[in-house]
C-alpha positions in Angstrom: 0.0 0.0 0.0 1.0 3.4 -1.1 0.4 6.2 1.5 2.1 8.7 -0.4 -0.7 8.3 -2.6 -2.8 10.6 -0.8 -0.8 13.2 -0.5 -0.7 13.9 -4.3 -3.9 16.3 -3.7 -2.7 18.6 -0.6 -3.2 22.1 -2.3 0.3 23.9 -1.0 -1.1 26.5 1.0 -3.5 24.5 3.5 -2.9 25.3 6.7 -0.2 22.6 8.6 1.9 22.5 11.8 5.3 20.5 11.5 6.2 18.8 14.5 8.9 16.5 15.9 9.4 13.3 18.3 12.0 15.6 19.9 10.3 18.1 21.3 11.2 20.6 19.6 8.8 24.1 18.8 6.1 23.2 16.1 6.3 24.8 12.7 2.9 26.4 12.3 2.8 27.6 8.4 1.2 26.2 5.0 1.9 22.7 3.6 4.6 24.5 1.3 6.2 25.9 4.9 6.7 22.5 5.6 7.9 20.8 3.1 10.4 23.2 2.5 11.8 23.0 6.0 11.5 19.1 5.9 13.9 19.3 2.6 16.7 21.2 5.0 16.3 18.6 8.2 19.5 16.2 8.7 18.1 12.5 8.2 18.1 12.2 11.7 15.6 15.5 12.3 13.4 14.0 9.1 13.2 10.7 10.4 11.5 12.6 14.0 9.3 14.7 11.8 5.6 14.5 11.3 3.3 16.9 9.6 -0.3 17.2 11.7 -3.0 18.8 9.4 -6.0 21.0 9.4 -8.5 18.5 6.8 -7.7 15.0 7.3 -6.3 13.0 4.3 -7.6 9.2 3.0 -5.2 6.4 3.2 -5.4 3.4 0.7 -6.8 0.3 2.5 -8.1 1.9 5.3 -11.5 3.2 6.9 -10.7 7.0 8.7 -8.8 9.6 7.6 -5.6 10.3 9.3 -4.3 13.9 10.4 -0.8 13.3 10.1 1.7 12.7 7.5 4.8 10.2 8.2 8.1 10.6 7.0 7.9 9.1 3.9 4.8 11.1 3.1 6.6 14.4 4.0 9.4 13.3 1.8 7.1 13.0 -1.2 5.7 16.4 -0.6 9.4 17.5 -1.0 9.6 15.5 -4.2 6.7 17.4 -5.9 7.9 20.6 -4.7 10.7 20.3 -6.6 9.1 18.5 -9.6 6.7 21.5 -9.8 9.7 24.6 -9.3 
């Protein structure tokens, strides 16, 4: 299953809080906000980082909606970034 999938859709300036397994302070800004800081994170930071959103997204395979986007997700977010500039 392919979560990235749902992430295709995200228009870049919903409203989106980064956060991180470390504690660190939240980045409150747009999905393009995030992204773009995600892109400058050491693996280490990336691998900590999740993305919490305002409008829940649909994953392949499963029933609900989830508000937050893993890694891997994150990292394709960067990927069409930089397929779209």
């Amino acid at each position: 299953m392919d979560k990235t999938k749902g992430v295709a859709a995200l228009p870049w300036d919903q409203p989106a809080t980064m956060i991180d397994l470390d504690g660190k302070p939240p980045l409150i800004g747009t999905i393009r906000d995030c992204a773009t800081h995600f892109a400058l994170y050491k693996p280490h930071a990336q691998a900590q980082a999740r993305v919490l959103l305002t409008q829940p997204v649909h994953r392949e395979g499963r029933a609900t909606r989830t508000w937050l986007l893993e890694p891997e997700e994150i990292a394709a977010l960067v990927a069409r970034l930089r397929a779209e500039t």
